[in-house]
C-alpha angles and dihedrals in degrees: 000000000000102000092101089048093250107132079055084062091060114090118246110258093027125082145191140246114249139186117224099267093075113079113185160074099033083201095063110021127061128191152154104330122176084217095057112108129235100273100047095054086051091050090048089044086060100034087061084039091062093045096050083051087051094052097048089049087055091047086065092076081047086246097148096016094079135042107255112245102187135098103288089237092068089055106084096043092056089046102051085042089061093042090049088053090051089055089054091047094052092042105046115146101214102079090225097058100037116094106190116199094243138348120279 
């Protein structure tokens, strides 16, 4: 996971929520785990909800559907500018046009 530099990204104290396919740094990233209790696998069930919403949401501007074949240094600015768009999307203000990722 950490050959683009990511886990480095994440502060220190604080981790992330994993799926079982990332081994790893125990300090920064958190997943399945038979000890957790009942409500934390329920918050980390959501939490990678959320992201799996997020990513199909991103997959409407064909984003991750095809390869890039652009120079690697416009990536991240096409990414960031549809993620960017998916934010605006969730957070619209008119009621009718936001499309927030769950209830509430």
């Amino acid at each position: 996971m950490n050959k683009s530099g990511l886990l480095d990204k994440i502060p220190d104290g604080k981790r992330i929520i994993v799926d079982g396919g990332y081994p790893g740094d125990i300090e920064k990233l958190s997943g399945y785990n038979q000890f957790d209790s009942k409500e934390l696998k329920a918050f980390k069930a959501r939490a990678k909800s959320r992201h799996e919403t997020f990513n199909s949401r991103m997959k409407i501007f064909h984003v991750l559907k095809h390869k890039f074949e652009h120079d690697k240094g416009t990536f991240p600015i096409c990414m960031t500018a549809v993620a960017v768009l998916v934010q605006y999307m969730i957070e619209d203000t008119k009621p009718e046009s936001a499309t927030p990722l769950f209830d509430t």
